[in-house]
C-alpha positions as CSV (number, residue, x, y, z in Angstrom):
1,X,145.8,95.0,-24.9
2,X,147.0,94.3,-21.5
3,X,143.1,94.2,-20.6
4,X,142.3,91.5,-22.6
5,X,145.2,89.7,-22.2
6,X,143.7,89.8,-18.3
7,X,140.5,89.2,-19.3
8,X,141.5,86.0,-21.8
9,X,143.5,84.7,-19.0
10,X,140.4,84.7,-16.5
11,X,138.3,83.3,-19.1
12,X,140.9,80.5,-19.5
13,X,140.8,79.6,-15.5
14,X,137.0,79.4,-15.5
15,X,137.2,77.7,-18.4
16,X,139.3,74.9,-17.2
17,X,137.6,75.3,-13.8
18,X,134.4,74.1,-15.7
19,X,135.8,71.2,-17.7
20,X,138.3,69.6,-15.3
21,X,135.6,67.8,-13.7
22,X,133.8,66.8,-16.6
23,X,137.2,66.0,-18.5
24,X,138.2,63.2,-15.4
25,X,134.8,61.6,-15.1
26,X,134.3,60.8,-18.8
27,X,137.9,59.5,-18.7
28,X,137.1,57.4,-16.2
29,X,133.9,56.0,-17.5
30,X,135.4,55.6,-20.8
31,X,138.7,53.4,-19.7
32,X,136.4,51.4,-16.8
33,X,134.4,50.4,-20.1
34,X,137.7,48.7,-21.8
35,X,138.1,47.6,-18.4
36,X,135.1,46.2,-18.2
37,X,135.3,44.8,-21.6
38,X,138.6,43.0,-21.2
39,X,136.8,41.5,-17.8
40,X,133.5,40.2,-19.3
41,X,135.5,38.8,-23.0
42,X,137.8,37.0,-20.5
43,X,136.8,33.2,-19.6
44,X,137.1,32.8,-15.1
45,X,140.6,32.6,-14.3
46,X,141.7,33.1,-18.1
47,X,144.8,35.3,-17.2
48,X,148.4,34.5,-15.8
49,X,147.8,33.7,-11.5
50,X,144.7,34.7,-11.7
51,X,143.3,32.2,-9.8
52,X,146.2,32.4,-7.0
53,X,145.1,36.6,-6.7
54,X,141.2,35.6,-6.4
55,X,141.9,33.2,-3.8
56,X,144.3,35.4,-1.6
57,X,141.4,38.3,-2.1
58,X,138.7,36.3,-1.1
59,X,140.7,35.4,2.1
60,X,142.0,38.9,2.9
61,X,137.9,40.2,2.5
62,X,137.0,37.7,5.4
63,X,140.1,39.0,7.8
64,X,143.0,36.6,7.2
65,X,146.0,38.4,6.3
66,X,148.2,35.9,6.2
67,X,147.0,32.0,5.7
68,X,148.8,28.6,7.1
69,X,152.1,27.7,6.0
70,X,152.0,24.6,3.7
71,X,154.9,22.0,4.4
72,X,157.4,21.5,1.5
73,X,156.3,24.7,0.2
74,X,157.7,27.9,0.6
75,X,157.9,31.6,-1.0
76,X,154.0,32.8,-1.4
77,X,152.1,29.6,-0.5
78,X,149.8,29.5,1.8
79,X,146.5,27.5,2.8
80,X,143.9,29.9,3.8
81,X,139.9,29.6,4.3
82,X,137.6,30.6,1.5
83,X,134.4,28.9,-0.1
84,X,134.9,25.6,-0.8
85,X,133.7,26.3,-4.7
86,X,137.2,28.4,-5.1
87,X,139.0,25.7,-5.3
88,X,137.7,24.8,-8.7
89,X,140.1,27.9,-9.6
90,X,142.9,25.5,-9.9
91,X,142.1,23.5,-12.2
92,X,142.3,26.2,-14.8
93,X,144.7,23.7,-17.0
94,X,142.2,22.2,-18.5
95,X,142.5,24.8,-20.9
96,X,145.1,27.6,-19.8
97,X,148.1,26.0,-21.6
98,X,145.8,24.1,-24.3
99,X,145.8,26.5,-27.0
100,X,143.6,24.4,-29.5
101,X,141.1,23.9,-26.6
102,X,138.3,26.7,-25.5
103,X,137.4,27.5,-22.4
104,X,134.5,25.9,-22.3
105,X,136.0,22.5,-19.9
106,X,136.3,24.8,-16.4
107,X,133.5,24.2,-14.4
108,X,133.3,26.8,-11.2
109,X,130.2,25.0,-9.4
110,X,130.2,24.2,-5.8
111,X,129.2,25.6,-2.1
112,X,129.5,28.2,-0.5
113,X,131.0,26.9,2.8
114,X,134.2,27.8,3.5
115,X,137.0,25.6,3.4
116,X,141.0,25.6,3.0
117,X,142.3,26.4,-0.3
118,X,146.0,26.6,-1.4
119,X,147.2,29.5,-3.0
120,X,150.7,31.1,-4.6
121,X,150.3,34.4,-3.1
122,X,149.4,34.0,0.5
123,X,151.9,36.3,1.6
124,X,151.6,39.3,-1.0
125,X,150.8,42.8,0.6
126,X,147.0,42.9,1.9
127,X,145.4,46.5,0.8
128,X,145.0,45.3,-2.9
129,X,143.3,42.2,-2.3
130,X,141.2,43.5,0.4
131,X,139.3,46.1,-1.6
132,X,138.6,43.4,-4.8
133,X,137.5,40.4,-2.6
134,X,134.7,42.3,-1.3
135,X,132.2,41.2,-4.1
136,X,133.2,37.7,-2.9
137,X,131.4,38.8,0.3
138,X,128.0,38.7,-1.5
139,X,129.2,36.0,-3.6
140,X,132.2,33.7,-4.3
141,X,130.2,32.0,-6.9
142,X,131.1,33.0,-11.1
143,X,129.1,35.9,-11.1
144,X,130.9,37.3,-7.5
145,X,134.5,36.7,-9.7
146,X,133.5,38.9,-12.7
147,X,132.4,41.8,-9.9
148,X,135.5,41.7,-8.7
149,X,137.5,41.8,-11.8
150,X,135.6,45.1,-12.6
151,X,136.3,46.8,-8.8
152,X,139.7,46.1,-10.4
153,X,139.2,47.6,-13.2
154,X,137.3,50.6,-12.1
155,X,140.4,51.5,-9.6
156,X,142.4,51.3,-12.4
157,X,140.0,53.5,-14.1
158,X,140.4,55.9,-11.6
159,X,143.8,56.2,-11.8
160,X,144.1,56.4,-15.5
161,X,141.4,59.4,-15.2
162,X,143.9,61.2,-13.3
163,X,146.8,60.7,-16.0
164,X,144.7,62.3,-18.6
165,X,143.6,65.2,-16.0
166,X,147.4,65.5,-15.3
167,X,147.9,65.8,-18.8
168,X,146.6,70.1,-18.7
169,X,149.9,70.6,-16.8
170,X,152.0,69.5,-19.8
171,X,153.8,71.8,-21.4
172,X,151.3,71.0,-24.3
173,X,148.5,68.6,-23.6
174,X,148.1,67.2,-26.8
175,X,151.2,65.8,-27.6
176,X,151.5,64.6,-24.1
177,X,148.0,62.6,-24.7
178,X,150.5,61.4,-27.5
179,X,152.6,59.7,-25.3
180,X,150.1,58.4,-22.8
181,X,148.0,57.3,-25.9
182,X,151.4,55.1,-26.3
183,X,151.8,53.6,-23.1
184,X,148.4,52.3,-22.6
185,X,149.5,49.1,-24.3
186,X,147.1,46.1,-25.0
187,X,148.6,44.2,-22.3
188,X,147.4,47.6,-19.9
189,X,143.8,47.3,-20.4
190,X,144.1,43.2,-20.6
191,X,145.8,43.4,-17.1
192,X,143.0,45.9,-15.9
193,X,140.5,43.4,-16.6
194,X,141.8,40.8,-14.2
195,X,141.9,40.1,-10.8
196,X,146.0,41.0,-10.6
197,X,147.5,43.5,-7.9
198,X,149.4,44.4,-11.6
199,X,146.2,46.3,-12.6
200,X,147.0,48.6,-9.5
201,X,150.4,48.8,-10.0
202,X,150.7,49.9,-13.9
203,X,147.8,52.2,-13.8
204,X,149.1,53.9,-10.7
205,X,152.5,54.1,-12.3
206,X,150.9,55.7,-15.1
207,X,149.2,58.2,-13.0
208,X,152.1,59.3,-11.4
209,X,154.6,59.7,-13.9
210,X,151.8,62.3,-15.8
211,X,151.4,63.8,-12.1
212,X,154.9,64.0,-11.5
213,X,156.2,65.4,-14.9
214,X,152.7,67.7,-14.6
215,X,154.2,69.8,-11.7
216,X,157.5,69.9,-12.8
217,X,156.5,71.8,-15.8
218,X,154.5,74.0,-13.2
219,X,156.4,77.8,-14.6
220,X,158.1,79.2,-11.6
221,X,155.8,82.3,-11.1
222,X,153.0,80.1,-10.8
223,X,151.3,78.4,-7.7
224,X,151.5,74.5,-7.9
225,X,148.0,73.8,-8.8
226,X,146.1,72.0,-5.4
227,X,144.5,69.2,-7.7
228,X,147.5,67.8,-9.1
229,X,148.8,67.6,-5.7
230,X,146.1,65.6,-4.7
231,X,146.6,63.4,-8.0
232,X,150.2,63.2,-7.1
233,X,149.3,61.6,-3.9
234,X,146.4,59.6,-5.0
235,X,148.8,58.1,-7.7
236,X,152.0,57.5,-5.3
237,X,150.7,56.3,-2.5
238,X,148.7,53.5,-4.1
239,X,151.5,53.0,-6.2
240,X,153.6,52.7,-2.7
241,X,151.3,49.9,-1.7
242,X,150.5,48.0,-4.9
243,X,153.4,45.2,-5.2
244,X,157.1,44.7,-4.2
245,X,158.4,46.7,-6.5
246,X,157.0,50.0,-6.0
247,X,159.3,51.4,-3.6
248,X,161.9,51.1,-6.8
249,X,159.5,52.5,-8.9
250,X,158.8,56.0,-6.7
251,X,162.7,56.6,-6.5
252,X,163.3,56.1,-10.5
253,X,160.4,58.0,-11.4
254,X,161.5,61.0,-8.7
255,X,164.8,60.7,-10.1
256,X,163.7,61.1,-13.5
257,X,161.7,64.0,-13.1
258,X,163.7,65.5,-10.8
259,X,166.4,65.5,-13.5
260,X,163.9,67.2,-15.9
261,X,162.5,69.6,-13.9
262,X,166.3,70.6,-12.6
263,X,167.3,71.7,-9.1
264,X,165.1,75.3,-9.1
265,X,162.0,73.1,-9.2
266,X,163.3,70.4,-6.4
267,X,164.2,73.0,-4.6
268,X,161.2,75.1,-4.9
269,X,158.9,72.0,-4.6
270,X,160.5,70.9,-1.2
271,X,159.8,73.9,0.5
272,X,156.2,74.2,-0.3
273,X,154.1,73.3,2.7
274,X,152.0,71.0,0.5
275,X,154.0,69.1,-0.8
276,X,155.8,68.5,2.4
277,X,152.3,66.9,3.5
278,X,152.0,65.2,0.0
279,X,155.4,63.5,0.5
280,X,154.5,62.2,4.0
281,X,151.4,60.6,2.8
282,X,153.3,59.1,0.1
283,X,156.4,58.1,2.2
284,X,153.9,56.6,5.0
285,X,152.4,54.7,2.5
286,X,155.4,53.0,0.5
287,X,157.2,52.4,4.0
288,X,153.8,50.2,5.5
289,X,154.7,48.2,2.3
290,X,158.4,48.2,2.8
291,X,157.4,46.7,6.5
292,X,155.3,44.4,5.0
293,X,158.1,42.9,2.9
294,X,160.6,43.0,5.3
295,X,158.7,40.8,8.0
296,X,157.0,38.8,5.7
297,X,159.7,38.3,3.1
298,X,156.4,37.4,0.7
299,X,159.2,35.7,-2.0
300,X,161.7,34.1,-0.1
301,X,161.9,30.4,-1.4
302,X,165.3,29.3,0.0
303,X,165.4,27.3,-3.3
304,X,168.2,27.3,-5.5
305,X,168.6,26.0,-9.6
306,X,171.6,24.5,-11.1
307,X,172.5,26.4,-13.8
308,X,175.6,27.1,-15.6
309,X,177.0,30.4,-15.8
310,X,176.7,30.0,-19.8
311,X,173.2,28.8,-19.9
312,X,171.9,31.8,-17.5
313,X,173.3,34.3,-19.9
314,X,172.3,32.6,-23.0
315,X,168.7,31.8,-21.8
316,X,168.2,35.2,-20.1
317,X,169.6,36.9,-23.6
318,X,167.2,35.0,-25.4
319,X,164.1,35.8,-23.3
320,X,164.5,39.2,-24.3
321,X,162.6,39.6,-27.1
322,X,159.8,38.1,-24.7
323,X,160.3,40.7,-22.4
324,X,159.1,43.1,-25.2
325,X,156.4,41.6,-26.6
326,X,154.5,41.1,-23.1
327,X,154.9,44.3,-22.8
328,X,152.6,45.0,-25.5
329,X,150.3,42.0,-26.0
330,X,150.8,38.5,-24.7
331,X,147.6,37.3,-23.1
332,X,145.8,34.6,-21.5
333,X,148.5,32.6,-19.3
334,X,151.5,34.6,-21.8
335,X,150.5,32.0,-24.5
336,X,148.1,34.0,-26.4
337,X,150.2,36.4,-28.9
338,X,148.8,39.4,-30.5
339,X,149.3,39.8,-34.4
340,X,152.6,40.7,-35.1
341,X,151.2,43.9,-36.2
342,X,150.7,45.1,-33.4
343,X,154.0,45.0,-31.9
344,X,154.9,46.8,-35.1
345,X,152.6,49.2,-34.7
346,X,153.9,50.2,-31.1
347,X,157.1,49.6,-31.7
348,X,156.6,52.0,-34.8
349,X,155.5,54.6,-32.2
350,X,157.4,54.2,-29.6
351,X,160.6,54.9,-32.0
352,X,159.0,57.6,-33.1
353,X,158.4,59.6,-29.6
354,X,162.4,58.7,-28.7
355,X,163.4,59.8,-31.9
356,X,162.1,62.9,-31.8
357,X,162.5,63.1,-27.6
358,X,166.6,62.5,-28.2
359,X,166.8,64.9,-31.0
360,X,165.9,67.7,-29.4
361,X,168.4,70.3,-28.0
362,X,167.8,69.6,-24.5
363,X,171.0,67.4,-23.4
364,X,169.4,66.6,-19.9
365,X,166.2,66.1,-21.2
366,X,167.4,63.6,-23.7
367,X,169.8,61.9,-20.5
368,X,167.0,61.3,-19.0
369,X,164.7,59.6,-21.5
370,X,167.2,57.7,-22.8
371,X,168.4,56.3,-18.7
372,X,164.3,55.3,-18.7
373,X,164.8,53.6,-21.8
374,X,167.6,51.9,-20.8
375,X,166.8,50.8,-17.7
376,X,163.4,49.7,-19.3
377,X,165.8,47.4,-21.7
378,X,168.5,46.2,-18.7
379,X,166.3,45.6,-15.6
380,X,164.6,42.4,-17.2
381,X,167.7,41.1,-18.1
382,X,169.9,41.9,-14.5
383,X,167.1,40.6,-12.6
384,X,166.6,37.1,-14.1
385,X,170.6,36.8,-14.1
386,X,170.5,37.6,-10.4
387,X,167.2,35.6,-9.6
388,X,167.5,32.8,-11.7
389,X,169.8,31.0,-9.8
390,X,168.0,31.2,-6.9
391,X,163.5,30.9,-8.5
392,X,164.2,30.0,-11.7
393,X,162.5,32.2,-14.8
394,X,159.9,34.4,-13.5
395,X,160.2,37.8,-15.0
396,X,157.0,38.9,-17.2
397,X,156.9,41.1,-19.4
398,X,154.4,43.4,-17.0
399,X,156.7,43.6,-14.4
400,X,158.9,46.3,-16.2
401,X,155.3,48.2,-17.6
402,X,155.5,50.7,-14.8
403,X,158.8,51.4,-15.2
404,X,158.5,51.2,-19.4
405,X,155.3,53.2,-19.6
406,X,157.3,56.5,-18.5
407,X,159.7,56.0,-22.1
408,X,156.5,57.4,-24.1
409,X,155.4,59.3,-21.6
410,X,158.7,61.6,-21.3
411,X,158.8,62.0,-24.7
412,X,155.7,63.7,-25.5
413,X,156.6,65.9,-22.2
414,X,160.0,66.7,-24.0
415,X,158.6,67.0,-27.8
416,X,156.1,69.3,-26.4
417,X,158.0,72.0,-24.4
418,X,160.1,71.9,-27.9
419,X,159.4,74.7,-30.8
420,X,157.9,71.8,-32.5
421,X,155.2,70.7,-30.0
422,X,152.8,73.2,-31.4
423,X,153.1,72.4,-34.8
424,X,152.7,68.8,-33.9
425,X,149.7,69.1,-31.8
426,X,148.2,71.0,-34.8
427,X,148.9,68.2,-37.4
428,X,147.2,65.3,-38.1
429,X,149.8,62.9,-35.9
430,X,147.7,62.9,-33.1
431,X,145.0,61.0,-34.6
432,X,147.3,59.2,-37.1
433,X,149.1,57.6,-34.1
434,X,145.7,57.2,-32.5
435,X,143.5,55.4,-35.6
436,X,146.9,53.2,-35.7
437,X,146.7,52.4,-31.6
438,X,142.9,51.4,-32.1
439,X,144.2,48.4,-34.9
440,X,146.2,47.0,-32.2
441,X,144.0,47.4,-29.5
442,X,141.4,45.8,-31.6
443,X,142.9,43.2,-32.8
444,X,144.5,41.8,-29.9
445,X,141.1,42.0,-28.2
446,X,139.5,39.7,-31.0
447,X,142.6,37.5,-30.9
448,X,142.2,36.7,-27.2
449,X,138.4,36.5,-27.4
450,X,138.7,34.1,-30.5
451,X,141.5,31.9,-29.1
452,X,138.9,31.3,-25.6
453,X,135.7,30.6,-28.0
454,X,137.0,28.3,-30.2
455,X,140.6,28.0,-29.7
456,X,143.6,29.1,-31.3
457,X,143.3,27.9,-34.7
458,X,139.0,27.7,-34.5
459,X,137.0,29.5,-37.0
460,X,137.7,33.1,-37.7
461,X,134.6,34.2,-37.3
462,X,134.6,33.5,-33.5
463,X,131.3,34.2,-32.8
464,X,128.9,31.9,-35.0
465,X,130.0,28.5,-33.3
466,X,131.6,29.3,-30.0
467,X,132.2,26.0,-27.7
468,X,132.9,28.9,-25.1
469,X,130.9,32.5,-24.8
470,X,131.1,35.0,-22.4
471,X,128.2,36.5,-21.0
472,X,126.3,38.6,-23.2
473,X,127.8,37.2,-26.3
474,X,130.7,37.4,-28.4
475,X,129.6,39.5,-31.2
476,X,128.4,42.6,-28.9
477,X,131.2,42.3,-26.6
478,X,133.5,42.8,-29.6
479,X,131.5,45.5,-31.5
480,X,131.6,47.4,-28.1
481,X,135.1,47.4,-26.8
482,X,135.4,48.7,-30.7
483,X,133.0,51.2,-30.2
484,X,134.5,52.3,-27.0
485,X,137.9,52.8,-28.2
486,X,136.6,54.7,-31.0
487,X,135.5,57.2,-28.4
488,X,138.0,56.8,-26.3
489,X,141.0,57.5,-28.7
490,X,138.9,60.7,-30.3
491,X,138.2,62.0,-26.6
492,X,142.1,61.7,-25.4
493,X,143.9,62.6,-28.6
494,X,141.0,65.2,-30.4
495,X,141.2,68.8,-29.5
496,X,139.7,69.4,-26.1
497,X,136.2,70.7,-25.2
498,X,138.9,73.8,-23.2
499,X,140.8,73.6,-26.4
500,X,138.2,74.8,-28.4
501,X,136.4,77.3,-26.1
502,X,139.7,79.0,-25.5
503,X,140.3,79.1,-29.8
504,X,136.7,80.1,-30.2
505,X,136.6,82.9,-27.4
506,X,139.9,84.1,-28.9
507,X,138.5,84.5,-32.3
508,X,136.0,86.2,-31.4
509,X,138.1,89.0,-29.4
């Protein structure tokens, strides 16, 4: 007995030595194609700042970090030098807030020579921007803007990759697929296809959570694998330079799954020599942002609005629910709503996962989802009552995702080192949850693409009469992001290729 019980566990090692590779690269191929997708179906400069973010990469490729201040203007505006055709990116209003309009009016024609352009976020941290305004290098023409929306989208494809990888080291990788199933909302993949440092941020955030709550479930006779420690720093550190926020993001997510994995796995983390290294990489890397936005101050308007102490709360209150819903699907320039089924459909899941993640016996377990959730709920809310008075109205909905994307996430960590996580991951619920995932997706997808090619109350068949198009047509573009997320759902949430080796060599002994 003892001999195959060695013998199993060898075969198990090789096993998932063989298909960790394989498991990460389709991954990654598979969410750069809804990338890809969400960057071809949406019209230039069809998403929210998304012509402020091409600008400011365009500049940072050619070497200026930080452009000319603009008189009268403060916060992120700058002047910097880019081709002289970029400047049709502003005029984006011909359609962006005309929702019975297509996209057809924006015309991007004009030279190449450079020349100075204004742009909202002249200030924001370089390393983003630098790595997608490199297509603009060979061109900053309509074809050199779509290339750089999928760079963007294939680093985020990347990252993702290494959530699902990061999903073995769950206490059982099926329901934690679950979870992360759940917290790649529409709005995730719509963000991804855009030119938006929020691609980096959300995707990374996603990454590390699953790396993070991945080693903390690591048993305490075993050896902290070496690749999730290279996931863990892959995913931190480029969350640590991503946006503002990320240095706030780290220290909740560390606190959070340093709650769950209690003080024998901090403790024995922190003295292992690699993760030492791993938490200097990560530190060195959220601290060059921290210096960044302590010189630079990249949001400091010295403005101030006259509101009423009355009218903050009430308006803040009331943008709640808008909070939620961007969360999930609110595209174009936060104008275009997804059905209304399909926040019932994630809200529907997402109640689920907490349900069963608070029910559980674990009391700190169940502390700690529920202080995610929470703060998920309350930082929207504090942070326009504190900045309102000072910018105005400016949270989004995206702004809380990296935060919000570790509530499902959790969860399925918690339901799955349960008694019930088994049974689960052997039902049906998995691909129930999953067939239900791929309505939203897909609908929201068609919504968007329907409100750009004919507007939002055109014809619902989109595709036989577009004023607008994207390139290679609306019909394919739809019946592949489809066909894609067929895939994609049956590759994440199925039974793994390891899964079934493992049940197969077991049967047969």
């Amino acid at each position: 007995m003892t001999t195959n019980r060695g013998t199993s566990a060898l075969r198990s090692r090789a096993v998932a030595a063989r298909n960790g590779k394989r498991e990460w690269w389709v991954s990654f191929l598979l969410f750069a194609a809804l990338g890809a997708g969400w960057a071809i179906a949406l019209p230039l400069f069809g998403s929210p700042d998304e012509p402020a973010h091409t600008i400011r990469a365009a500049s940072v490729a050619r070497g200026e970090m930080i452009g000319e201040r603009i008189p009268g203007k403060d916060g992120g505006w700058r002047s910097v030098h880019v081709p002289e055709v970029m400047d049709n990116a502003n005029d984006v209003d011909c359609y962006a807030f005309r929702p019975d309009l297509s996209a057809a009016c924006l015309s991007y024609e004009g030279s190449d020579r450079e020349t100075k352009v204004d742009t909202t976020a002249g200030t924001y941290f370089p390393p983003y921007y630098w790595v997608v305004g490199l297509p603009s290098l060979i061109s900053p023409q309509a074809g050199g803007v779509y290339l750089m929306r999928l760079l963007s989208a294939l680093v985020a494809a990347a990252l993702l990759a290494c959530a699902v990888s990061s999903l073995r080291g769950f206490p059982n990788r099926r329901v934690g697929a679950v979870g992360l199933a759940v917290a790649v909302t529409p709005m995730v993949l719509f963000v991804n296809g855009t030119v938006n440092p929020s691609s980096l941020e959300i995707s990374a955030a996603i990454a590390a959570w699953c790396s993070a709550l991945a080693i903390a479930a690591t048993r305490a006779d075993t050896r902290i694998n070496r690749a999730e420690i290279v996931r863990l720093v892959v995913a931190f550190s480029a969350l640590g330079v991503s946006r503002l926020f990320a240095p706030m993001w780290i220290v909740g997510i560390l606190i959070v799954v340093g709650m769950l994995g209690g003080w024998t796995a901090i403790r024995r983390m922190s003295r292992d020599r690699r993760m030492q290294i791993a938490a200097g990489i990560i530190g060195l890397a959220t601290l060059s942002q921290v210096v960044w936005n302590v010189i630079v101050r990249p949001v400091d308007t010295g403005t101030s609005v006259e509101i009423s102490q009355y009218e903050l709360i009430r308006n803040t209150i009331g943008r709640s629910g808008f909070f939620y819903d961007s969360m999930i699907g609110n595209f174009g320039w936060l104008n275009v709503k997804a059905p209304y089924v399909v926040i019932l459909i994630w809200s529907a899941a997402i109640g689920l996962l907490l349900a069963l993640g608070l029910s559980l016996p674990s009391r700190r377990a169940a502390f700690a989802l529920l202080m995610t959730a929470a703060a998920t709920v309350l930082l929207p809310l504090v942070s326009e009552y504190r900045e309102v008075p000072i910018i105005g109205p400016f949270w989004q909905g995206r702004y809380t995702l990296p935060l919000a994307v570790g509530v499902p996430i959790i969860a399925a960590w918690i339901i799955g080192a349960s008694s019930i996580g088994e049974r689960l991951a052997r039902s049906r619920l998995p691909l129930i949850v999953g067939a239900a995932l791929f309505i939203g997706h897909f609908l929201s997808f068609a919504q968007t693409l329907r409100r750009f090619s004919v507007g939002y109350n055109g014809s619902f068949m989109y595709w036989r009469t577009p004023s607008w198009s994207p390139p290679l047509g609306a019909l394919p573009i739809t019946l592949g992001f489809g066909l894609v997320l067929i895939i994609w759902y049956l590759w994440v949430l199925g039974p793994s290729p390891e899964d079934i080796e493992i049940a197969v060599d077991a049967a047969i002994d």
